[in-house]
N, C-alpha and C positions, 0 to 999 in steps of 0.2 A: 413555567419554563425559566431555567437559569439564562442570565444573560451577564457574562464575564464586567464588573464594573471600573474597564479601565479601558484604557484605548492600544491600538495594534502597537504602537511603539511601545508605552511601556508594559504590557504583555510580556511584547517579545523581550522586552529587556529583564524581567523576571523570568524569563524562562532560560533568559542567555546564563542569568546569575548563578544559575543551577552548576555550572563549570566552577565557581569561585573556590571553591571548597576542594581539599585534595590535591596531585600532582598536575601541572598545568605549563610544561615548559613546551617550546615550539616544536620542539625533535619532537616529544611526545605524540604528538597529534602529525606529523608528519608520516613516523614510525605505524601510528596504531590507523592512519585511515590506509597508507602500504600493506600494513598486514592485512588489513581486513578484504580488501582487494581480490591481494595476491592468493592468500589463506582461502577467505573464505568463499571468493567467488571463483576460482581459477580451480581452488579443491572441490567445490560446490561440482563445477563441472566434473570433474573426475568420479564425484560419488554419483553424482546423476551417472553417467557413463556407465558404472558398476552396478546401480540398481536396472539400468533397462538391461542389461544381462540375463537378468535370474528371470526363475520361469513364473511370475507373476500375472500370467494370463490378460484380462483384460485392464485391469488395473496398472502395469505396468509402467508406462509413460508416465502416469499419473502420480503414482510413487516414487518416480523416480526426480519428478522435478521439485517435488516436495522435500525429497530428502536432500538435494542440494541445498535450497534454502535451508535447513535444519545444521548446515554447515556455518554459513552465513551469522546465522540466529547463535552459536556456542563461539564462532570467534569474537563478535561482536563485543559479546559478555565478559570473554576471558582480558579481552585487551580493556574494554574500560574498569575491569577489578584491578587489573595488573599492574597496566601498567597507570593509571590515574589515580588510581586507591580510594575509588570513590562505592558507593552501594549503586547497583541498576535502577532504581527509583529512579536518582539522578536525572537518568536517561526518558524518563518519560514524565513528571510531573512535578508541579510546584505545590501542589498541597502537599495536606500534612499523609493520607494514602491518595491511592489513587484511586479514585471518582468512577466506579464499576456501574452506576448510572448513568454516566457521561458516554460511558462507552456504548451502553442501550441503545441509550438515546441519539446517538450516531447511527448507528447502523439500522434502525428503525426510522429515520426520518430518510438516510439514503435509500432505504428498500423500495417505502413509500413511490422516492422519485424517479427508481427503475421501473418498478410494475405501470410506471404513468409513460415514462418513455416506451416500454415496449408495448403497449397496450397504441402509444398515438401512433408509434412504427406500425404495427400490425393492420392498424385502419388505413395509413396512407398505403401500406405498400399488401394488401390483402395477399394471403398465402407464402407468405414468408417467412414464417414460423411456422413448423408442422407439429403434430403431435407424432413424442416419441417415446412416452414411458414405457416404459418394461419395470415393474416392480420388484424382482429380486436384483437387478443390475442397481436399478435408484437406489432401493434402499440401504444394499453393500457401497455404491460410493456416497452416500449417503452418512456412514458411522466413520467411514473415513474423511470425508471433508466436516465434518462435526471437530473432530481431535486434530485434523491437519489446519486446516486454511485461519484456525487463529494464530498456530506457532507460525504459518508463513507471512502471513503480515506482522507480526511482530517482528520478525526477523528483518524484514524491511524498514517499516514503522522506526525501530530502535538505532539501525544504521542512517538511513536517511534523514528520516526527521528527528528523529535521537543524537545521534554522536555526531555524524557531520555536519548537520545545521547548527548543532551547539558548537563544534568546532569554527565554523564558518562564522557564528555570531562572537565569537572574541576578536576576531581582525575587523569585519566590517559591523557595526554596531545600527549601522538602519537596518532593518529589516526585511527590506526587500531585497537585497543583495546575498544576504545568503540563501532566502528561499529560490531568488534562479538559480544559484549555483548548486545546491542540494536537488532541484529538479533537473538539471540539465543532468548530473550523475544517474539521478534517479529513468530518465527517459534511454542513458546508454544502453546500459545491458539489454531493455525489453525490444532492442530494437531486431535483437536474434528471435525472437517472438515469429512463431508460423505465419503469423496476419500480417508481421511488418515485411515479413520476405514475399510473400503472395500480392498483397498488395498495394507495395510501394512504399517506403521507408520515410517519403517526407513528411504526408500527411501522419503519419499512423505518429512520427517524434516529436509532431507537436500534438497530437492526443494525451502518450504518453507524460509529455513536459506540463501538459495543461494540469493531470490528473496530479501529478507531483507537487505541481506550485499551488492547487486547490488544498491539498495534504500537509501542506507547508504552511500556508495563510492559517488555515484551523489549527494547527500545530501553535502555531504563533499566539493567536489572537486567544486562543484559550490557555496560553501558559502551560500546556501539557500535550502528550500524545492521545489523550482519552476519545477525544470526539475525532481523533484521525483514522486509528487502529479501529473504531465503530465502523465508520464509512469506508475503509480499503476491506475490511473482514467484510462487511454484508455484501460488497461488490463483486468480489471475486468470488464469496458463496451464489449470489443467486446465478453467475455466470453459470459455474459449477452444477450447479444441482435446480435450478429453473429456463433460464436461457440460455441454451451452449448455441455454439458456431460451428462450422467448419473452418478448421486451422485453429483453435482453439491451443492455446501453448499447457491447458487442464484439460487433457480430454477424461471425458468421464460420462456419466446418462443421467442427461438433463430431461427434465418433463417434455420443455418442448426445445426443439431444434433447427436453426438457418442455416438454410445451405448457401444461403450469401452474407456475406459479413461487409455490411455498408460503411467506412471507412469514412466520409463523409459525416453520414446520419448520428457515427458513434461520436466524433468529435464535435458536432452542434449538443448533442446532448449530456457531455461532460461539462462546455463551457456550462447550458442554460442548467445543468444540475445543479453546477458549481455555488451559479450565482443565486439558485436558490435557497439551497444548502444554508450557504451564508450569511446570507439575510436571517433565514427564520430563525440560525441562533443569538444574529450578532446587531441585525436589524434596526436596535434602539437605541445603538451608540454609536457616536460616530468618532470615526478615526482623523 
């Protein structure tokens, strides 16, 4: 098991360094986290809007919020080529490529610690997850969250813990201040999310905030996006396509399905993921 041979500061300060290079004036970053906003999440809505239109049957919703983010994910790009002149690596890693084991190994050690979460959910709270496969539905949303859910966490991934944490780490240079500040952005938007409106907007924005600043610390401490883009990709996959919800902001046909969504149970088990998550990669050094 790799385990990153330096500490969360100066991590994070090799990962901040990654801005050094290329256009770097404050308008810059002023202009391109404006654009990215206005652009790409204000447009994001517009093309969500446009695709729940067309006649996409059951996939529909699901397409359609995807495509938003696909909006998201091309301004992103456009604005750190543009207007910073720098390559998208950049944005995601301080090696020499980027570590496509790292990413595995993210999303294989979060999967791990959902199937453990819903398995200790299931015994405490018996019949709460039902079975709901239907296999020609599975398997079509299925080729689609295969090709989709990794362009939509990137799209996130590369804004959140990409451009604006690296923006945020040239003014404040500790670490911790930009990761609230990139999570608390990151907690906004999802608070339009079916389950924050259904079930109360306080709890669900510190779930949210929690899941950001865990995405942010691994972002940090590894000097790259690889083990973040791992763990937000297998999350929202096995949502997707192993445990859905009712209010789900993906609907699509999962194996198996709650018809209550514990808002409580899910933020205990983001923190204790979090912190184990963290440990098992980072465990043997200390910060």
């Amino acid at each position: 098991m790799f385990h990153h041979p330096v500490t969360l500061r100066a991590s994070a300060a090799a990962f901040f360094s990654l801005t050094d290079s290329g256009l770097n004036g404050w308008w810059r970053y002023t202009l391109g986290v404006a654009l990215v906003l206005l652009v790409g999440m204000l447009g994001g809505g517009l093309v969500h809007w446009m695709v729940a239109g067309l006649p996409l049957g059951s996939a529909r919703e699901y397409l359609a919020a995807n495509a938003s983010l696909m909006t998201l994910l091309l301004v992103v790009l456009i604005v750190h080529g543009f207007l910073h002149r720098r390559p998208w690596r950049a944005l995601v890693t301080t090696r020499k490529t980027i570590a496509w084991g790292r990413v595995f190994q993210g999303a294989a050690v979060w999967g791990v610690i959902m199937l453990a979460t819903v398995s200790l959910e299931s015994v405490l709270y018996p019949g709460r997850y039902v079975w709901s496969f239907e296999f020609q539905s599975w398997f079509f949303f299925l080729l689609l969250a295969l090709l989709l859910t990794p362009l939509q966490c990137a799209a996130e991934e590369l804004f959140f813990r990409g451009y604006f944490l690296q923006a945020m780490g040239r003014i404040f240079r500790h670490p911790f201040v930009p990761a609230v500040l990139s999570s608390l952005l990151f907690a906004a938007p999802h608070l339009f999310n079916p389950e924050a409106v259904a079930h109360g907007l306080g709890i669900l924005a510190v779930t949210y905030f929690t899941m950001g600043f865990l995405l942010a610390l691994v972002a940090l401490r590894d000097a790259g996006l690889e083990l973040a883009f791992g763990l937000h990709t297998a999350n929202n996959f096995f949502l997707v396509m192993c445990f859905g919800y009712k209010d789900s902001p993906l609907p699509a046909s999962a194996i198996f399905t709650s018809a209550t969504y514990d808002p409580v149970f899910s933020l205990a088990s983001v923190v204790v993921g979090g912190l184990i998550f963290y440990a098992w990669f980072f465990r043997r050094v200390k910060d």
